[in-house]
C-alpha positions as CSV (number, residue, x, y, z in Angstrom):
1,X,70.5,106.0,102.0
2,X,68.9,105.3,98.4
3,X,69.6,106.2,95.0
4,X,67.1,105.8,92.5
5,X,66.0,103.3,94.9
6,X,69.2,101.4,95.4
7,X,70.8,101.9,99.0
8,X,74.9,103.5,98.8
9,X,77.0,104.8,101.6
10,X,79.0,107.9,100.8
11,X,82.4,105.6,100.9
12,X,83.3,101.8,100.7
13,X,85.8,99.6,100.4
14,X,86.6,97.5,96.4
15,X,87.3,93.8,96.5
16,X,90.8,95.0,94.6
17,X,91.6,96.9,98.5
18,X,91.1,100.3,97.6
19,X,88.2,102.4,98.0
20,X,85.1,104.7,96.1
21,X,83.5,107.4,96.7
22,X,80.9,109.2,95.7
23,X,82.1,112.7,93.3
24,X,79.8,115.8,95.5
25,X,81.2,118.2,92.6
26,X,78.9,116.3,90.3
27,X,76.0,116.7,92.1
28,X,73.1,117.2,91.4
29,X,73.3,117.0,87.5
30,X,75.4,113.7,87.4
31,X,76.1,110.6,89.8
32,X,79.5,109.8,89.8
33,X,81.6,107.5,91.7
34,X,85.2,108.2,91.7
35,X,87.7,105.3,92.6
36,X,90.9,106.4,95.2
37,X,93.8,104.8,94.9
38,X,96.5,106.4,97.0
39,X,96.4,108.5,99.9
40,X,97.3,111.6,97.7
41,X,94.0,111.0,95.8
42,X,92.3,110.8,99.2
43,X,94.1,114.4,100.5
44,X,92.2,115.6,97.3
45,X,89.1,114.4,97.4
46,X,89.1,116.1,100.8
47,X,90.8,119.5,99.5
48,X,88.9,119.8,96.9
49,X,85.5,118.7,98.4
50,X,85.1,115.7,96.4
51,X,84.0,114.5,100.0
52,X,82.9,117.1,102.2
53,X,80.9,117.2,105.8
54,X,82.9,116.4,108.9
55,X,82.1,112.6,109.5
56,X,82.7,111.9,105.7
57,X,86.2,114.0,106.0
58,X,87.1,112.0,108.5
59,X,85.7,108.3,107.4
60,X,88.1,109.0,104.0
61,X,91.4,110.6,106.0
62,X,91.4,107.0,107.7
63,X,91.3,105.0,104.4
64,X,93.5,107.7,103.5
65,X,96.0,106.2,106.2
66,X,95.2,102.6,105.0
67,X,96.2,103.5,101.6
68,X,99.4,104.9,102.7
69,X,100.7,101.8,104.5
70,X,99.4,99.7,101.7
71,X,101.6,101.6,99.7
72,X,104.5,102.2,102.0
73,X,104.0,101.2,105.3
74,X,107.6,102.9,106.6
75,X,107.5,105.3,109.9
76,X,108.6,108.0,107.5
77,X,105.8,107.6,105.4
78,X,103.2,106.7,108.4
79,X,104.4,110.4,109.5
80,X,104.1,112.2,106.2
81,X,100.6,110.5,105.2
82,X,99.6,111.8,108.5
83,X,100.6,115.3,108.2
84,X,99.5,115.2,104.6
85,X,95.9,114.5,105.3
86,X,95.6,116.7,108.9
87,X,96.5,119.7,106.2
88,X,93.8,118.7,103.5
89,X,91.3,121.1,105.6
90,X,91.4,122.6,109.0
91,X,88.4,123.2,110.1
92,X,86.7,119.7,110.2
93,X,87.7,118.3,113.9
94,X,86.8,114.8,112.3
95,X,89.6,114.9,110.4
96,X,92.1,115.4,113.4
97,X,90.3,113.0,115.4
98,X,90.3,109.8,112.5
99,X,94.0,110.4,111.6
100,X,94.9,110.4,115.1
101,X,92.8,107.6,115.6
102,X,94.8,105.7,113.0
103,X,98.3,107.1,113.8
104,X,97.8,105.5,117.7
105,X,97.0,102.2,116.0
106,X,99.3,101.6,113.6
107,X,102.7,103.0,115.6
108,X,103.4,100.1,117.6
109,X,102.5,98.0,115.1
110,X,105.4,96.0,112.8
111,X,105.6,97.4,109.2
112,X,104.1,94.5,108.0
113,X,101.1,94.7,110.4
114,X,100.1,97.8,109.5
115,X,98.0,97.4,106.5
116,X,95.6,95.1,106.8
117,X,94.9,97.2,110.8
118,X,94.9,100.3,108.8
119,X,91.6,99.1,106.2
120,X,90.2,97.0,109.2
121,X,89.8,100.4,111.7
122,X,89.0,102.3,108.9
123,X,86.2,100.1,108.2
124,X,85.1,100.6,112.0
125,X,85.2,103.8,111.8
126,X,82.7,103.9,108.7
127,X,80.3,101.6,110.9
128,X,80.4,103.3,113.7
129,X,79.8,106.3,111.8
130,X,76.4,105.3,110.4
131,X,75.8,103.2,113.7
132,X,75.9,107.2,115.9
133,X,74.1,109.4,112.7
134,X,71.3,106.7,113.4
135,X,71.2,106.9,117.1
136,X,71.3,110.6,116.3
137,X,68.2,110.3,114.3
138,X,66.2,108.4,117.3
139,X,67.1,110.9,119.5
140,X,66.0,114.0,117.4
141,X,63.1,111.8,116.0
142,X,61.5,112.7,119.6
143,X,61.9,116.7,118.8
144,X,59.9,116.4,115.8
145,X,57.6,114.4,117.1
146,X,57.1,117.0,120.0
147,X,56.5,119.8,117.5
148,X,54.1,117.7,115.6
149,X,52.1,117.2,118.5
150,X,52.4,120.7,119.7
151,X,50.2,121.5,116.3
152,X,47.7,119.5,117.0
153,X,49.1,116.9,114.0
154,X,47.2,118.5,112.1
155,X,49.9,119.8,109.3
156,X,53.4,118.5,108.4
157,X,56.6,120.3,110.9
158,X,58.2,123.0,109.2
159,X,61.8,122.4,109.4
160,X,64.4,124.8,108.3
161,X,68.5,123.2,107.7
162,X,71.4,125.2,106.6
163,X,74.9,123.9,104.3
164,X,74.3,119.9,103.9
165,X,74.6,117.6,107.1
166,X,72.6,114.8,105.4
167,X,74.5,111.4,104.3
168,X,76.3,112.8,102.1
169,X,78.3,114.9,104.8
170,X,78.6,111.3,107.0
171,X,78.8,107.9,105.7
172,X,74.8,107.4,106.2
173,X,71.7,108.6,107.6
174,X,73.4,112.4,108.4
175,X,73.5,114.5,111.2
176,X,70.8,117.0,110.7
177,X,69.1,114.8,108.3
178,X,68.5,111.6,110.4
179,X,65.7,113.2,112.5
180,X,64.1,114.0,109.6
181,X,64.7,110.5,107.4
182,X,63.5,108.7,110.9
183,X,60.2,111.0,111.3
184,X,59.5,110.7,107.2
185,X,59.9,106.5,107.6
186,X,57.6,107.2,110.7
187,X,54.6,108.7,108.6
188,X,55.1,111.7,110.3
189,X,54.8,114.9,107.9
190,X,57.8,116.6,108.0
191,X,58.5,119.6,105.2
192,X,62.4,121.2,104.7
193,X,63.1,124.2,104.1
194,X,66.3,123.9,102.7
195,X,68.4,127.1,102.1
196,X,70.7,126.8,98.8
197,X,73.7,127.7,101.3
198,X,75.9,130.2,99.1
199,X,79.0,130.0,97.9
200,X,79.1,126.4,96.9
201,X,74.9,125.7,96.9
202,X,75.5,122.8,99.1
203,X,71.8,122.7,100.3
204,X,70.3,123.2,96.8
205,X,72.4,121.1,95.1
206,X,73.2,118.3,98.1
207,X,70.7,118.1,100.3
208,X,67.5,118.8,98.0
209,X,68.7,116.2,96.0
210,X,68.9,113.8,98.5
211,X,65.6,114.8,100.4
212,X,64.5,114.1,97.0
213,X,65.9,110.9,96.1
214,X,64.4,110.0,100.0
215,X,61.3,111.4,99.0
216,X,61.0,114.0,101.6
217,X,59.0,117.1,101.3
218,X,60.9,120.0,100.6
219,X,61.3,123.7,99.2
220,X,65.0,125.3,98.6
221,X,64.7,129.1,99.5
222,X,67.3,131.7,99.5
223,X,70.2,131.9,102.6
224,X,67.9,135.3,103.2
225,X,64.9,134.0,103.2
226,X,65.0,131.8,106.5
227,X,64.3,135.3,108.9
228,X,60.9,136.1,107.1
229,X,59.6,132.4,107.2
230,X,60.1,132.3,110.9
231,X,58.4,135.5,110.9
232,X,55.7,134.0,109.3
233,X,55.7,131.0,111.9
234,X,56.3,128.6,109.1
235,X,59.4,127.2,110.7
236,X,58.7,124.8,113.7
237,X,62.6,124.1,114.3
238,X,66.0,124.3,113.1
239,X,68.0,121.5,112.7
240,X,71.8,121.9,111.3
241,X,74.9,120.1,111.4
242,X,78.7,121.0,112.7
243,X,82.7,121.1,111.7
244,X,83.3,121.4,115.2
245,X,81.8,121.9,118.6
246,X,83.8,123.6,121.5
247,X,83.2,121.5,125.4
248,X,81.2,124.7,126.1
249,X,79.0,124.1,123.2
250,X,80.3,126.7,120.5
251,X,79.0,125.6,117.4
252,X,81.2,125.9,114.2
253,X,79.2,125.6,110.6
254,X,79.2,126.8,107.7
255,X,79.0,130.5,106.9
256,X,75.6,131.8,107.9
257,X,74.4,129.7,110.2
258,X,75.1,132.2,113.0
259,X,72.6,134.4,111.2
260,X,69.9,131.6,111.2
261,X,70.6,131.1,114.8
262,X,69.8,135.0,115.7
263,X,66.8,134.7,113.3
264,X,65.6,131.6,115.4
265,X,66.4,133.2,118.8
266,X,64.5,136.5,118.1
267,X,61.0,134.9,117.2
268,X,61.3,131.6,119.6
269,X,61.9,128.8,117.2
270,X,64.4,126.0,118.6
271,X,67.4,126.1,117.1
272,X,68.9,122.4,117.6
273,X,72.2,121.2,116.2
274,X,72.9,117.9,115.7
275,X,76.5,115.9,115.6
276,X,78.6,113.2,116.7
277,X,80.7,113.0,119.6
278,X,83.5,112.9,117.7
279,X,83.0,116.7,116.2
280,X,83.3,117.8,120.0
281,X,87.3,119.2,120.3
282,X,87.9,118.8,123.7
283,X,90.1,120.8,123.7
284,X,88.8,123.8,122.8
285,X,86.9,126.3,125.4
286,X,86.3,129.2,123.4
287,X,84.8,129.4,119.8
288,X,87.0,132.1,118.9
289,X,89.5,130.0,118.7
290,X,88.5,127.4,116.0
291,X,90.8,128.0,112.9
292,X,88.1,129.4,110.1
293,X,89.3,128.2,106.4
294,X,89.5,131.0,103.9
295,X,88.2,129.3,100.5
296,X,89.2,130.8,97.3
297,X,87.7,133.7,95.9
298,X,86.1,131.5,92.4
299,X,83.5,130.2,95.0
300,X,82.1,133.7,95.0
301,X,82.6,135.2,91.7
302,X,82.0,132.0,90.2
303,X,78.6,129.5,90.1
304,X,78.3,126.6,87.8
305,X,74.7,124.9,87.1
306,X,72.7,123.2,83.8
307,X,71.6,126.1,81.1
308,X,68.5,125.5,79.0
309,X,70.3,123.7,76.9
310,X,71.6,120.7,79.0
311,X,74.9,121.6,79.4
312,X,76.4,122.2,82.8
313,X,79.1,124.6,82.7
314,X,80.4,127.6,85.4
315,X,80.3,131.5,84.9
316,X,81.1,134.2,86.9
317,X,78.9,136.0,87.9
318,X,80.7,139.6,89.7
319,X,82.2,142.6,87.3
320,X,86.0,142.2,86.6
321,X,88.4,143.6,88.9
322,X,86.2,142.7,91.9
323,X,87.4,140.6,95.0
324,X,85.3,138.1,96.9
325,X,86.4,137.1,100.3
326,X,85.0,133.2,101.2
327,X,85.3,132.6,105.0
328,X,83.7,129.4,104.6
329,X,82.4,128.8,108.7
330,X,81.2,131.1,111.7
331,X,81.1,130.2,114.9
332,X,77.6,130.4,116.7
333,X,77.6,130.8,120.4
334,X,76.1,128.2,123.1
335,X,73.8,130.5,124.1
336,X,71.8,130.7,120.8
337,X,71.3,126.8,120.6
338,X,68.7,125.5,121.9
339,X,70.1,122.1,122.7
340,X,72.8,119.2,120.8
341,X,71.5,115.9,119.5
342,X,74.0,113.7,119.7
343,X,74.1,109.9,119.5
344,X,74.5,109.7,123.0
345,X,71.3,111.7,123.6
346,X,70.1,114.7,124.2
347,X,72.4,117.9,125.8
348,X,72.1,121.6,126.9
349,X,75.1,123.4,124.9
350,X,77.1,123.8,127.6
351,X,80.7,121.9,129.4
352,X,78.4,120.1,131.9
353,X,75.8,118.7,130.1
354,X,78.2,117.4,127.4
355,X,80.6,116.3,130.3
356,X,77.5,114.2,131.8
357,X,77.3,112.6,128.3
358,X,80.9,112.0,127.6
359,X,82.8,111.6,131.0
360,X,85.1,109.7,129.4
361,X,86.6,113.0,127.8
362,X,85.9,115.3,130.6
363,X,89.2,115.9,132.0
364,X,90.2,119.3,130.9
């Protein structure tokens, strides 16, 4: 997507064989692109949410792996890159899914194979990546358009997200976001509400700034403020993203989208959830049972942003001596969603309708 008008994935390869990324803690005071070298500096950029968003997780635990070989390409250390990166976060079923990808690759391959088929599927997997957000996109586009009919075109469609599933949270386009970069390169008016997602602000300081960048019209409200807007019936539809989806279509996101989703339910507005197929765990049945990361307490107490005077600094912002708990996802249930746009198409949130769509993992 664009950049002061120059396009950029979230992640590519150098000519030298390592890769960049783009540094989310700087956002959006300061573009920086931060160069990873080994796949220690990958686990990091993942731990510490230099990269953050499922897809994106993912798309960097695989050059993660290709780093490793380049650097060791051993069983021993094929085994310990693996488990180093599946620990950088838990939630993210992206990650599982692109290091498991790469360990089935790269074991029966020779030492000296192993490399150069580690950058080449990694590579694939960033393609592929942007190839599903758009196909996600094409497939939402037709909700908003649906809505912008239903008001008789004759204002822009109120759109409320949660957390950041634009491109920065994928390698390009987004999850939540592609509807609404699709319907904006349509000419159809489309205005975000974009809630500032507390403790780490990724909607005011992610995806405002790349609405912006896009230019998209938009407004950042307060995580509190979604329930009186759709009160208001100035929200046509909600559109957010997801660590991971359950094969009964549980939905796992970050921390207070439940609470959007019982806002949308109780005054009728469609509450839609885009992803990937690779954020469905096929494994899972129940939501209840999707590990939920505990984050440290400094998200909470703490807030950095630009003062008057320029300078961008963090302060806490609690008394001392009190504790902050950070569960950093929830878990909302199937029955609140309103449907899954995936690349594939359309789906009802349940083990059928995502069965019909992906037979090829319907086997549990």
């Amino acid at each position: 997507m664009l950049v002061d008008g120059q396009h950029f994935r979230t992640i590519w390869p150098t000519d030298d064989g390592v890769f960049e990324i783009i540094d989310q803690t700087k956002l959006p005071f300061s573009f920086e692109v931060v160069r990873l070298e080994t796949a220690v500096e990958a686990a990091h950029a993942i731990f510490d949410m230099l990269v953050r968003g499922a897809p994106l997780i993912g798309a960097t635990a695989a050059y993660g792996m290709a780093l490793a070989m380049r650097e060791d390409a051993s069983d021993d250390n094929l085994s310990h890159a693996y488990t180093n990166l599946l620990a950088a976060r838990p939630t993210a079923v992206n990650l599982r899914w692109a290091v498991d990808e790469m360990r089935a690759l790269l074991d029966p391959l020779d030492p000296g194979q192993r490399a150069t088929a580690a950058f080449a599927r990694a590579a694939d997997i960033c393609d592929e990546d942007a190839a599903q957000c758009s196909a996600i996109g094409d497939h939402g586009l037709e909700l908003i358009l649906g809505a912008y009919e239903k008001c008789g075109k004759s204002r822009p469609v109120n759109i409320l997200t949660h957390c950041n599933a634009g491109w920065l949270a994928t390698v390009d386009w987004g999850t939540a976001t592609a509807p609404i970069y699709k319907a904006h390169e349509k000419g159809i008016p489309v205005h975000v509400w974009v809630d500032e997602t507390r403790p780490r602000n990724q909607g005011a300081s992610l995806t405002a700034w790349e609405l912006n960048q896009h230019g998209v019209d938009h407004t950042v409200i307060v995580d509190n403020a979604g329930g009186h807007l759709m009160q208001k019936g100035q929200v046509d539809l909600c559109i957010v993203g997801t660590d991971r989806t359950t094969r009964t279509g549980d939905v796992c996101n970050k921390i207070g989208t439940y609470l959007k989703a019982l806002a949308a339910a109780d005054n009728s507005v469609p509450f839609y959830v885009a992803l990937p197929g690779t954020t469905i765990d096929w494994e899972l049945k129940h939501g209840k049972d999707i590990p939920i990361e505990e984050r440290a307490a400094e998200e909470v107490t703490e807030m950095t942003g630009r003062t008057r005077a320029g300078n961008v600094e963090t302060m806490r912002i609690v008394s001392d001596g009190s504790k902050a708990a950070n569960p950093a996802f929830d878990v909302t249930p199937a029955g609140l969603v309103s449907a899954l746009i995936t690349e594939r198409g359309i789906a009802m949130a349940n083990e059928e309708a995502l069965s019909s769509l992906y037979p090829e993992k319907a086997k549990y």
